[in-house]
Structures are given as C-alpha cells and as structure tokens.
C-alpha positions in Angstrom: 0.0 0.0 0.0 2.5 2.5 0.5 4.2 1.7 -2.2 1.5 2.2 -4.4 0.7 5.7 -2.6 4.4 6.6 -3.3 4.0 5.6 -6.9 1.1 8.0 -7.4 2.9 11.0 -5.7 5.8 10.4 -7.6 3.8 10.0 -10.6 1.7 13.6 -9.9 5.1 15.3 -9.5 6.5 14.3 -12.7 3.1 15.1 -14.6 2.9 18.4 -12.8 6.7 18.6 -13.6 6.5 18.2 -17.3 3.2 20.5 -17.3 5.3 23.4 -15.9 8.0 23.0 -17.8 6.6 22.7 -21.4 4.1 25.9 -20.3 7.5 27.6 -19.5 8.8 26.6 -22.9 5.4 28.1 -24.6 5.6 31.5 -22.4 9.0 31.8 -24.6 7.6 32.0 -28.2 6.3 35.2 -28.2 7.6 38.3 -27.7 7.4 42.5 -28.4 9.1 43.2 -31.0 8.2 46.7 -32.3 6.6 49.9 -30.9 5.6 53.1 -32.6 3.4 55.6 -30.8 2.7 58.5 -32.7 1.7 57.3 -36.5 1.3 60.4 -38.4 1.3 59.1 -42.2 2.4 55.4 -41.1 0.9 52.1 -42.0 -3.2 52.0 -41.3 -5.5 49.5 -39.7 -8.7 48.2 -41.0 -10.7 51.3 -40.9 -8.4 53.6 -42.4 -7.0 55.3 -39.0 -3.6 56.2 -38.2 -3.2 54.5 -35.4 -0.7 53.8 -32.5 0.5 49.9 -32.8 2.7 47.6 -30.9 4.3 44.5 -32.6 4.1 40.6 -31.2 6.5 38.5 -33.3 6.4 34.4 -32.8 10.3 33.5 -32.4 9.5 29.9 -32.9 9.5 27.2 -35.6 5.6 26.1 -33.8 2.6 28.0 -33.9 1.8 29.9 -30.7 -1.7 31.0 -29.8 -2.5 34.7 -28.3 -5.7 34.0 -27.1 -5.6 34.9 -23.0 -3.1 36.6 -23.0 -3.0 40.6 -22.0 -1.3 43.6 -23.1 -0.3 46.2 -20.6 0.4 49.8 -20.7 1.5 52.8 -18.5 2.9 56.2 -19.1 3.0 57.2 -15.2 3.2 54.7 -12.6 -0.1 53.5 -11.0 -1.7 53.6 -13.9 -1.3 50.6 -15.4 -4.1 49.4 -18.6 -4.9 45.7 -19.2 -6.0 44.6 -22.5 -7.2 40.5 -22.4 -7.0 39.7 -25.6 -10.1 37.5 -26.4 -10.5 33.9 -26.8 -12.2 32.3 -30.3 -10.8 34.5 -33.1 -8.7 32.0 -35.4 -6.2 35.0 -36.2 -4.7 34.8 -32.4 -3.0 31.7 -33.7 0.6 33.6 -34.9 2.1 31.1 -37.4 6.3 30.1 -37.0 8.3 33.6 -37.7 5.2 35.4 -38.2 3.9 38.7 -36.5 0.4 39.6 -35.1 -0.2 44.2 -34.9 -2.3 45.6 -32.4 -3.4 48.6 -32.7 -3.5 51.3 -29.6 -6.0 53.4 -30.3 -8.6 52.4 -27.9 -11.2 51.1 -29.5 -11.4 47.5 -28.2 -14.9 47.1 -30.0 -13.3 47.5 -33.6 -12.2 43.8 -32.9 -9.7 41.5 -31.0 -6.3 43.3 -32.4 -7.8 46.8 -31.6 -6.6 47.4 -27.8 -8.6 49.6 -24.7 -5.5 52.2 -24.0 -3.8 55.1 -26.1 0.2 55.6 -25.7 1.4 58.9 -25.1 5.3 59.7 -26.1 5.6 62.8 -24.0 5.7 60.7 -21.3 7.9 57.1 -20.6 5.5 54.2 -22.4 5.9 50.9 -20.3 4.5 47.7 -22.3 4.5 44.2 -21.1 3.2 41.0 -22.6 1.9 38.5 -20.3 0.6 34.7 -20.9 -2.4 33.2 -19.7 -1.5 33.3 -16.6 -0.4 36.4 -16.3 3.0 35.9 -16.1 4.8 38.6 -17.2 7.5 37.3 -20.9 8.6 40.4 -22.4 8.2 43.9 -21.5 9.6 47.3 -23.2 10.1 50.8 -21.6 10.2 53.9 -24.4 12.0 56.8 -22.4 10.3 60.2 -23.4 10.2 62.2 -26.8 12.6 59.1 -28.0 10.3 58.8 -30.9 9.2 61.6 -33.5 6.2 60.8 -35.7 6.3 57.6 -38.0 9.2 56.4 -35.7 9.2 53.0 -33.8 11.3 51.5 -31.5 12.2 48.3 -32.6 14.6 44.9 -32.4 17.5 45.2 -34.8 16.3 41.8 -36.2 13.7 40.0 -35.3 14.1 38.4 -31.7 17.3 40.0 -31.5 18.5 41.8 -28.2 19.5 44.9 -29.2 17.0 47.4 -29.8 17.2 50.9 -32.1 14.5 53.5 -33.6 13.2 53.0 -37.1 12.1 55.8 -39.2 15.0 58.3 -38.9 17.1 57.0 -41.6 16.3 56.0 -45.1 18.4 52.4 -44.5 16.2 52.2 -41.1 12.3 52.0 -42.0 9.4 51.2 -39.9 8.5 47.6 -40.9 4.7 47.2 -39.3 4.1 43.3 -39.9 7.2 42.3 -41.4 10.8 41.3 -40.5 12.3 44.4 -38.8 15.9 43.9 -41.0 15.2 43.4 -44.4 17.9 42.9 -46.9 17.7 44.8 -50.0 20.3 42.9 -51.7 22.4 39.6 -51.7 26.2 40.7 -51.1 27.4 37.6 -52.3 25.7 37.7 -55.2 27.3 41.5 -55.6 30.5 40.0 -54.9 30.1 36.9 -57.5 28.9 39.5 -59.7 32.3 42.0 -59.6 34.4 39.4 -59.4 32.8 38.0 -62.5 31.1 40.7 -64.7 31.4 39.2 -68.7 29.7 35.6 -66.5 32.7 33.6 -67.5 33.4 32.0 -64.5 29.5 31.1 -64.3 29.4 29.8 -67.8 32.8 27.3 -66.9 31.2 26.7 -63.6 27.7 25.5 -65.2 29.5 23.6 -68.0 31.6 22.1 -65.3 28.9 20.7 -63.2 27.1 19.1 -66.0 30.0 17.8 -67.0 30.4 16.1 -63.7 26.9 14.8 -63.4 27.7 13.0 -66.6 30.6 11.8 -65.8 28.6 10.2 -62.8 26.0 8.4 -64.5 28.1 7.2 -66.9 30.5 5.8 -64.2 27.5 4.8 -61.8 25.8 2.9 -65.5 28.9 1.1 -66.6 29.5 -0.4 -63.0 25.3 -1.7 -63.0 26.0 -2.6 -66.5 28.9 -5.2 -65.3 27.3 -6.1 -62.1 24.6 -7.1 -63.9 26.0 -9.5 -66.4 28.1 -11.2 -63.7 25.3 -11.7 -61.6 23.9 -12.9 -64.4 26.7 -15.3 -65.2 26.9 -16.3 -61.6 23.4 -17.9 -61.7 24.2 -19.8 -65.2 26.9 -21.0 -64.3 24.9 -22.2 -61.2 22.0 -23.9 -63.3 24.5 -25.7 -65.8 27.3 -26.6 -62.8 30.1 -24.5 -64.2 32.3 -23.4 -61.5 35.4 -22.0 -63.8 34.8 -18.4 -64.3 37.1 -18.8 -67.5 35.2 -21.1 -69.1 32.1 -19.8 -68.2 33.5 -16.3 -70.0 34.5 -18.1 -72.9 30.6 -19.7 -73.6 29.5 -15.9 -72.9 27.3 -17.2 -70.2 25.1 -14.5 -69.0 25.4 -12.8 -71.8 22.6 -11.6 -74.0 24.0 -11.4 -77.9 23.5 -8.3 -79.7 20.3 -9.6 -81.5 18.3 -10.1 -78.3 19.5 -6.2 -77.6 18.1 -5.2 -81.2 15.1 -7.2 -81.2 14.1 -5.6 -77.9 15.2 -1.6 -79.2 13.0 -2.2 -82.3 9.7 -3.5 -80.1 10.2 -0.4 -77.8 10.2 1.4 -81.1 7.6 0.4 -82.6 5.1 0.2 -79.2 6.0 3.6 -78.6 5.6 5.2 -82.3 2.4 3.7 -83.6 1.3 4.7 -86.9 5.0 6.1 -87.7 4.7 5.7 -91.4 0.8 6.7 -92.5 1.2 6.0 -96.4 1.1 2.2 -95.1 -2.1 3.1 -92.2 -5.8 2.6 -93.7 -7.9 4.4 -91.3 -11.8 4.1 -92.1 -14.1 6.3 -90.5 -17.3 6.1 -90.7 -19.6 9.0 -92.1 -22.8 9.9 -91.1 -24.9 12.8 -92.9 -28.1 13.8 -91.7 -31.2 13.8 -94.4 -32.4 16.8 -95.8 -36.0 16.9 -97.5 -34.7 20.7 -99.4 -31.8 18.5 -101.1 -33.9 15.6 -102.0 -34.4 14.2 -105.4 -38.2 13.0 -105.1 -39.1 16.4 -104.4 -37.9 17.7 -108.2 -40.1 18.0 -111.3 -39.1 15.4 -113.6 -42.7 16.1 -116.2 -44.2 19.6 -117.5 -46.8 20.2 -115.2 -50.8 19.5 -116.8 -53.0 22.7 -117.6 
C-alpha cells in the first residue's frame, strides 16, 4: 500500500513537472518586437486610421496561440491598462516567424487586435506582454520624446537583443508586420557579380557541373551494367554446374547477344511510335450525314406540269 501511494505522488510530481515545464517553454515564443506611438502618415488598420501599434512577433519554428493573454500599458506609474485579448478568433494563432499588430487606439470594439489604452510619447510608455496566466514574458520601456512621428522602437532583427528607432534614416524604415531587418540585396551575389562581370566563370562553372553529373552516370551505368551480367553469369553457371569463371567467359554465359539487344530496341520502337509511317495506315471512319428533305431528289419535277 505504501508503495503504491508513493507511486502516485511520484507520478503527480512528474506530470505536474512536465506540465510546468513545457508551459515555461510556450511562455517563450512570443515576444514584443516593435513599438511606434505617434503614427502620423504610417501604416493604417482596417478602418483607415492612423493608429498607434505595438508589434508581437512568434520567435519559434511552432505555432503559438495569443488568445488569453494581455497587453499592458502605462505612461505614469499606478496607472497601469490591461487589455485581455479574447479567446475564439482564429487569427490569435501567430504562425512560425510570423507577427500579429495591435493597434493602440482604444477602440477594443473595432475587434480582437484593436486594444482599450492610447500611448502617449511625452511621457515614458511601459509595455509588457503576459501569458495566460499572467505571467509577465517580455516587457519594453520607451523613455520620453525618443520617438518623433512615423518612428518605432524596434529589435535590430527580429528576436534579436539589441534594440534601435526605425524611421529616422532611409536604410532604417518602420516595418509594421514584417521582419524588422530586411535585406535589400544579396552581397554575395554583388560580390560573385564584380568578381565576375562578362559571366565567364559562371558559364565554366555551369558547363563544369554538368560535366560532372555525366561523368557520374556514366561511371554509376557502366559499373550496374557489369554487375549485372556477372550476376547474371553467376546464376548460369549455377544452373549448368560450371564453377570455372574462365570457361564460363568463354561460352558468354550471361550474356545476352546483340540480336536479343536489337530485337528488344526495335519492339520499344515500334510500341511507342504507332502509326510512324501513314502511307502504309488505312484508317476508315465512318460518315454519317443527316437527311435533308430541301436537297432531296423525289421532291424535283421530272414532267411539264398538266394545264
């Protein structure tokens, strides 16, 4: 009996173990990833608004749902804004590497990604995300007049550590939805491409690899080829008792000779080009015309007509 009641505690611990463990491991997916507050001529939200937006990106390679989790906000202290974001909208669900935009503007009614607090950038903007259980996972404090209008304050990268402001340079642009570093070119391509402008070195570089993949198949071929006919060989000389491989070799045993080969080229040939040669085809197709009464003979005057 006591073992069995030391079974079941050990058993609850490990369950209630696991649970807390893979719910720390969830609590880790998501996380802020851009601000911008005052959103002058920025990006709009369903109904045409400029609003304020904050930025939840999913650092994962799993789905992550938002559903129960809250949004808080403060610009003084004590004055802290909860928005629970709701449970049953499909769109909570933030695929792998994807981002979900809420919008500040305080008009929770305008649906779930439309939050019930404003920011203000006069003053310093606390935000914090919290799970389901209201634990806090990331949280991001804007100091005061950091940000001018159409400016965010964003991750370098997404899920990176290091943060920066967005907007005041042309090479550092607000990206609402969308990976915060975006490459505008390939540098090794730019690289390949100096190094090689006429495309000579891609031109030896292509011919070279097919080439090479010929040079394989014929290789990989010529050894199936031979291990083919002497597996071939091995079981005639098995069926006619022949155990010396040079006599074997002399009767060409396992070997087909070239008629066989020919034969077998031609009936491929011929299966798979019907009708090659159409002065030697007869087709007959049958012809069916529909009757007419306006072209019919019977209906003609063959005798002058009687006064």
């Amino acid at each position: 009996m006591n073992k069995t009641k030391i079974g079941l505690l050990l058993s609850l611990a490990l369950m209630l173990g696991l649970t807390s463990c893979g719910e720390q491991k969830s609590n880790t997916k998501l996380i802020l990833n851009e601000v911008l507050i005052e959103n002058g001529s920025n990006f709009q939200d369903d109904y045409g608004v400029h609003s304020a937006w904050i930025e939840v990106f999913n650092k994962s390679y799993t789905s992550a749902d938002l559903a129960g989790y809250q949004l808080r906000m403060s610009n003084q202290q004590g004055d802290t804004v909860t928005y629970s974001i709701p449970k049953g909208d499909v769109l909570t669900l933030v695929k792998p590497r994807q981002h979900a935009l809420f919008w500040a503007d305080g008009q929770p009614n305008r649906g779930t990604f439309h939050t019930n607090f404003i920011m203000n950038g006069s003053t310093d903007t606390w935000v914090g995300l919290y799970d389901s259980g209201k634990k806090l996972i990331d949280q991001i404090v804007i100091s005061a007049n950091t940000l001018q209008a159409n400016q965010s304050y964003a991750r370098i990268s997404d899920a990176s550590e290091e943060w920066e402001v967005k907007g005041a340079e042309e090479s550092k642009y607000v990206t609402p939805s969308t990976n915060n570093k975006t490459l505008s070119g390939n540098a090794k391509m730019e690289k390949f491409q100096s190094h090689d402008s006429a495309g000579v070195g891609m031109s030896i570089t292509a011919m070279g690899v097919v080439f090479f993949g010929l040079l394989v198949l014929y290789i990989s071929f010529r050894f199936i080829g031979k291990a083919s006919v002497a597996m071939s060989r091995r079981r005639a000389m098995k069926s006619k008792d022949i155990t010396c491989k040079e006599e074997a070799k002399e009767k060409k045993l396992g070997e087909a000779p070239g008629e066989v080969f020919a034969a077998i080229a031609m009936a491929m040939h011929e299966s798979q080009n019907m009708h090659d040669v159409e002065d030697t085809v007869l087709t007959i197709t049958r012809v069916k015309r529909s009757y007419s009464p306006w072209s019919s003979k019977i209906y003609t005057l063959r005798e002058t007509p009687k006064k």
